[in-house]
N, C-alpha and C positions, 0 to 999 in steps of 0.2 A: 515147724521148721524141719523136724525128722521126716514130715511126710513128702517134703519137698524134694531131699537130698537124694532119694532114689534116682528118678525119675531124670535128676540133674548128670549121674552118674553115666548113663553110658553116652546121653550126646556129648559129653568132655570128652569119654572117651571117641566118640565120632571124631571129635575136632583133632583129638591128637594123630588121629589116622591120615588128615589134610592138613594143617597147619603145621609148623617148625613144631616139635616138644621140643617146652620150655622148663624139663624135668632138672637139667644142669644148673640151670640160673636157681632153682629153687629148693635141690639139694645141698649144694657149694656156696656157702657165702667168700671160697677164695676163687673159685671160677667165675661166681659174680662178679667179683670187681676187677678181676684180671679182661672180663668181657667187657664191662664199661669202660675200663681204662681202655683197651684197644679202640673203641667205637670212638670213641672221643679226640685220641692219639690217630688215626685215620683218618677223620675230617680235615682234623690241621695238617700233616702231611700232606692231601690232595689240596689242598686251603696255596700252602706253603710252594706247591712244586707250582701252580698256573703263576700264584704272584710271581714266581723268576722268570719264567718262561716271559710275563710280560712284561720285564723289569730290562731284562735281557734286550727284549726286540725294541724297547722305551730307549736303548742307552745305544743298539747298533743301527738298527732299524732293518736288519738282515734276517731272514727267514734262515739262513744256513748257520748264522750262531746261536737259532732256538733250538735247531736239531741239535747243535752240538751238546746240548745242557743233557738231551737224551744217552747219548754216548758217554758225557762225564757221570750218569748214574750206571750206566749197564757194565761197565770193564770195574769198577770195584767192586759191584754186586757178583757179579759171575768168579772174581778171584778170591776175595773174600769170604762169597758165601760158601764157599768148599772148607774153608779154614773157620769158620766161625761154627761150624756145624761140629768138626775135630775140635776144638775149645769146648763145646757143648755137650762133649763126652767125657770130659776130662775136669771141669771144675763145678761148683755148685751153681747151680741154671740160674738161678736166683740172685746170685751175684752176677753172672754175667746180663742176666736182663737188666737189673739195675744200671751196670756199666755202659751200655749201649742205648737206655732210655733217657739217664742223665748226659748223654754224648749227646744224643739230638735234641736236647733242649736247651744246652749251651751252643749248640748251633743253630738254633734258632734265635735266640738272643741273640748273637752277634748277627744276625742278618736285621733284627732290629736295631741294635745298635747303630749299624753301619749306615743303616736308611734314614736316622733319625743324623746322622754327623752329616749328612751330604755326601757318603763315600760309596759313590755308585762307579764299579770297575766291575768289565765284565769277568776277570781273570778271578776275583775276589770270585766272585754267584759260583763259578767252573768248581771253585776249588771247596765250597760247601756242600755242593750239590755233589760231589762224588766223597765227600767226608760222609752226608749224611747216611751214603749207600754203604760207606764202611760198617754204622755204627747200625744201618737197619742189617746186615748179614751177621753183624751180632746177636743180636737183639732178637729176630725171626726164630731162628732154628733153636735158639732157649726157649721162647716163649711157646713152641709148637709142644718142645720135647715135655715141656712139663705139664702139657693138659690129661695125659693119662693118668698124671699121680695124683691130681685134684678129684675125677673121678672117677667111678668104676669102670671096666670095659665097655659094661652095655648101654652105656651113656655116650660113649666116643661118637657116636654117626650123628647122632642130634645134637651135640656139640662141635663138629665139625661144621655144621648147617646153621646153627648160628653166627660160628664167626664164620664163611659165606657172610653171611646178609651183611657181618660187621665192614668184609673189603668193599662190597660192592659199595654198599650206602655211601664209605668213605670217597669211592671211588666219584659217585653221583654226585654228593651233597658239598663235597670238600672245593672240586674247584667252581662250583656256580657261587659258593658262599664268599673264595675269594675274587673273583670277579667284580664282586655287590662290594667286597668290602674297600679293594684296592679303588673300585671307580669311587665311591664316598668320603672313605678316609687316609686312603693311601698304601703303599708300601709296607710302612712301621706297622702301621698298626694290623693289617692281617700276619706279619710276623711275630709279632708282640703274642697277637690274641694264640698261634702256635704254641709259641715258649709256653706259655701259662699251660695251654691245654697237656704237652707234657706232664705237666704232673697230677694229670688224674693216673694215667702211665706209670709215673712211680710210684705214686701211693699203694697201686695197685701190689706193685711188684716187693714194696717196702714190709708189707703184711700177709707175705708167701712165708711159708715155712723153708729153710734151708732142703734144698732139693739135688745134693750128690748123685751124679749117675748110679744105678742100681747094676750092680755085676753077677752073673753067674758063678756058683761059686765051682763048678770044672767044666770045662768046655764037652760040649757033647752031654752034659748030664739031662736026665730026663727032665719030660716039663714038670714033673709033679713034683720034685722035689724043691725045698726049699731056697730060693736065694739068698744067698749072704749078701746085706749090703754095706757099702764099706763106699767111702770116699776115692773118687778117681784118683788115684794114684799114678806116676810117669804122665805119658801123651798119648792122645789119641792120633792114629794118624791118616792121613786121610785114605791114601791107598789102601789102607786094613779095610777100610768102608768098603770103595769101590769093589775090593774084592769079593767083600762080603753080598754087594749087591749082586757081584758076577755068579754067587753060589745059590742063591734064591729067586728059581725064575718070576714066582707070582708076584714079589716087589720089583723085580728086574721091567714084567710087564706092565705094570701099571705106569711106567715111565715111558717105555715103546710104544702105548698105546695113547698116551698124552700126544706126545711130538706127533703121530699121524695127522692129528688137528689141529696142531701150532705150523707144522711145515708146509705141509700141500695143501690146507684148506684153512690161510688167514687172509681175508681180503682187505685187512682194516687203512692196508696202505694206497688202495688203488678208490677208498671211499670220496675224496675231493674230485677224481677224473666221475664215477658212477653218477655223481649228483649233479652232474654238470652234462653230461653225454646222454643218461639214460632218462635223469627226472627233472631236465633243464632248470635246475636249483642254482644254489651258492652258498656261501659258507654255514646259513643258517639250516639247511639241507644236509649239508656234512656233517652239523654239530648233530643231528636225531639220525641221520647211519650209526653215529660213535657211540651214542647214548640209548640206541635198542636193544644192542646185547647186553649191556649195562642191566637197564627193567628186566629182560626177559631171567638175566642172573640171579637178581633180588628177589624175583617170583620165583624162583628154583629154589629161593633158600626158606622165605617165607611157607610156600607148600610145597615140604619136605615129609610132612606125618606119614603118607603113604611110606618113605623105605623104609623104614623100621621094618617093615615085613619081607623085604627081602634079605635068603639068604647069600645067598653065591654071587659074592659082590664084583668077579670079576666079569659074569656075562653083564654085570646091570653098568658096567665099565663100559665093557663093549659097545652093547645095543645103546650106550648116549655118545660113544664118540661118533660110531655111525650116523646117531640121531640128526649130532652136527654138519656131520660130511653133508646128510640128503640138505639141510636147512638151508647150509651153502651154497649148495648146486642148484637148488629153488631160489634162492635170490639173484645167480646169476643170470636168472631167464626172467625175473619180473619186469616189469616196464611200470609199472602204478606202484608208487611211492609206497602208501599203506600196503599193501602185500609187499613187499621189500622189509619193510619195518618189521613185518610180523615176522615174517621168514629170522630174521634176523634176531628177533625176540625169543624165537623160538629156538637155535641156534644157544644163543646166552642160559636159557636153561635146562639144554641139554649138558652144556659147560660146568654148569654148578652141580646137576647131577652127576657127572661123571668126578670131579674134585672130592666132593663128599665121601665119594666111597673109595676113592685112593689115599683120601688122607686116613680115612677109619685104618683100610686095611695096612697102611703104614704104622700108624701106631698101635695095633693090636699085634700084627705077626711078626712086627721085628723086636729084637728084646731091647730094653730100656739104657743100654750102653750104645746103645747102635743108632737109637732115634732122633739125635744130633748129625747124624753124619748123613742121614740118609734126608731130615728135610734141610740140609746144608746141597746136597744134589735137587734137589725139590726146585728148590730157589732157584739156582746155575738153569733148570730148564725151563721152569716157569719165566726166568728174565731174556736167558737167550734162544728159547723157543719160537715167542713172536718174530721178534727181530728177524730172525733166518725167515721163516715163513714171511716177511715184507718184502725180503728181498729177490724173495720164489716168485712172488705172486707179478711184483714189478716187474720182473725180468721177464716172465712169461708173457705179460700182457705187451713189454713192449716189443717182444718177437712175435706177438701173434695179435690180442685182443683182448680186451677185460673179460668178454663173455668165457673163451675160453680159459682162462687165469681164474677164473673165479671156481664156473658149472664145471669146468675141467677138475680141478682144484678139489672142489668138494665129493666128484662121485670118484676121483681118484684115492681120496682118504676113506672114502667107503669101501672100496676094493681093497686097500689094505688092511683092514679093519677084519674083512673078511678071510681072507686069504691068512691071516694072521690068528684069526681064532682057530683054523683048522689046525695050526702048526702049535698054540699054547691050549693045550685038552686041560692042562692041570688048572691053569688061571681058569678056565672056564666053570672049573668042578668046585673054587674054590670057594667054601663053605664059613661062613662067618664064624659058627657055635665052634668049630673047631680050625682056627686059621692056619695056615701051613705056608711058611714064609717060600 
């Protein structure tokens, strides 16, 4: 058996160079369950948002009040998640995930309840579906702020790329599952089967240790000295953040350099005219546009063991928002379906590479009072990022063309990309071993 274990040694270590490490799941038995709880609590949310979505169109038969269910989740997400991030400096993380994970599972219950009384109103679904956005802008920027304290630093970028895998998966598995479950069993019961999943969710959160924000104990004091840590005390407020963000360009830029690829290069809204015009398809067409970035995400998060080796996280930033822009502007010129997909797959894991190393370098360089407020702004652009970018891409195409709106689109966020590294030297210089917010 000893003669074996050599030999076994470095291709593991091969595989961690290509595959996710999976050192966090197996040092942490609290990051573990806090990562299955999410995995599980992520299905059921994507499970939970299609069942409304077709609950919605089932009770109006209007494509303009399924949009509307989008809208009733992004204006609480975008207002909330600014405040829920300032709450996430200020009281024990741990209490407030719990509050926000038992929020959405009592709304999810009542969406079973409701299904199972006959009480189908669409003002009712309106008014869940921006509750639940309340209670996920809770819930988010707790459960982000608290994955440094579970593990070490040098575990953060391989923990960050797991949960990747954990949104996408949710994102994939959650609404085909409710699809299969609402056409079999109905409404109740993929709400039902929600509720329940909740509380792998709290369990998870119910067996965290109490996790008060950690304070510096004088402003400006060196890093080496020691933190006093002491329970949040008064409020956090949010402008303290943004100001804070305004003083630190290298987290300032990992945000500027986000929206270059949410604004000028999202085509996800011009995907039902593409499938129709360029791949003479139909909705089953538009459903694999929507679902390549999706794979290509999941394969970003899966083979991830290569960035462990990178240090200077903000070029590896760079070079995959660019990566995205060319993917885009390659898709905009394809005409054959599979090259489009790939384009587009490819596209999705430049996305998850680029996330990975914004979220690492958020929670390593900014200090542990601060990292509530900063993925509370996370959120606000992660939700109204796309959105704008749908309304770039729409408007462009119907003043000009999809080709343009798209191939325009993606080598214009490339030239920002570029243009914009010359002007941030320091994000470019910036060094993982020693981060510099």
């Amino acid at each position: 058996m000893s003669a074996v274990q050599p030999s076994q040694k470095p291709r593991e270590e091969e595989k961690r160079r290509i595959f996710a490490d999976l050192t966090p799941l197996r040092t942490s038995a609290d990051y573990r369950r806090l990562w299955f709880g999410n995995t599980v609590s992520w299905v059921g949310q994507g499970m939970t948002a299609l069942a409304i979505s077709l609950q919605v169109y089932d009770i109006t038969g209007s494509a303009f009040s399924v949009g509307l269910v989008g809208l009733c989740s992004l204006v609480p997400l975008v207002v909330f998640g600014l405040y829920g991030g300032a709450i996430a400096d200020t009281v024990d993380r741990r209490a407030l995930g719990l509050v926000g994970a038992t929020g959405s599972a009592i709304l999810s219950a009542g969406l079973a309840a409701a299904a199972f009384a006959g009480f189908h109103r669409v003002w009712f679904l309106y008014a869940i579906v921006a509750l639940q956005a309340v209670c996920n802008a809770l819930n988010s920027p707790a459960r982000s702020a608290m994955i440094p304290r579970l593990i070490p630093p040098e575990q953060l970028r391989a923990a960050n790329a797991l949960n990747s895998m954990v949104m996408t998966f949710g994102t994939l598995v959650g609404p085909s599952l409710g699809g299969v479950i609402v056409g079999f069993a109905g409404y109740q019961t993929a709400y039902t089967i929600d509720a329940v999943a909740f509380s792998a969710s709290l369990y998870a959160m119910w067996r965290l240790p109490s996790m008060p924000p950690e304070r510096d104990g004088a402003e400006g004091a060196p890093a080496g000295q020691a933190k006093a840590k002491a329970k949040g005390r008064g409020r956090a407020s949010v402008l303290d953040g943004l100001r804070f963000l305004g003083t630190r360009p290298n987290l300032r830029a990992t945000f500027v350099s986000d929206l270059f690829a949410m604004i000028l290069a999202q085509p996800k809204a011009l995907f039902p005219a593409v499938a129709a015009l360029w791949f003479g398809g139909d909705a089953r067409t538009t459903g694999l546009l929507v679902a390549a970035p999706a794979f290509g995400a999941l394969l970003g998060g899966v083979v991830s063991g290569w960035q462990g080796r990178i240090r200077h996280h903000g070029q590896a930033i760079l070079i995959a928002v660019a990566a995205w822009g060319l993917a885009i502007a390659a898709f905009g010129l394809s005409r054959n379906l599979w090259i489009g997909l790939l384009c587009l797959a490819a596209a999705g894991y430049a996305d998850t590479s680029s996330m990975i190393f914004r979220n690492t370098m958020m929670q390593v360089a900014a200090p542990d009072e601060m990292r509530g407020r900063l993925q509370g702004v996370f959120i606000v652009v992660v939700a109204g990022g796309p959105r704008l970018g749908d309304f770039v891409a729409g408007s462009v195409a119907d003043l000009t063309s999809p080709v343009v709106a798209i191939t325009g689109g993606g080598l214009l966020c490339v030239l920002a990309v570029g243009v914009f590294a010359l002007y941030a030297r320091g994000f470019r210089r910036y060094d993982a071993l020693d981060p510099t917010p």
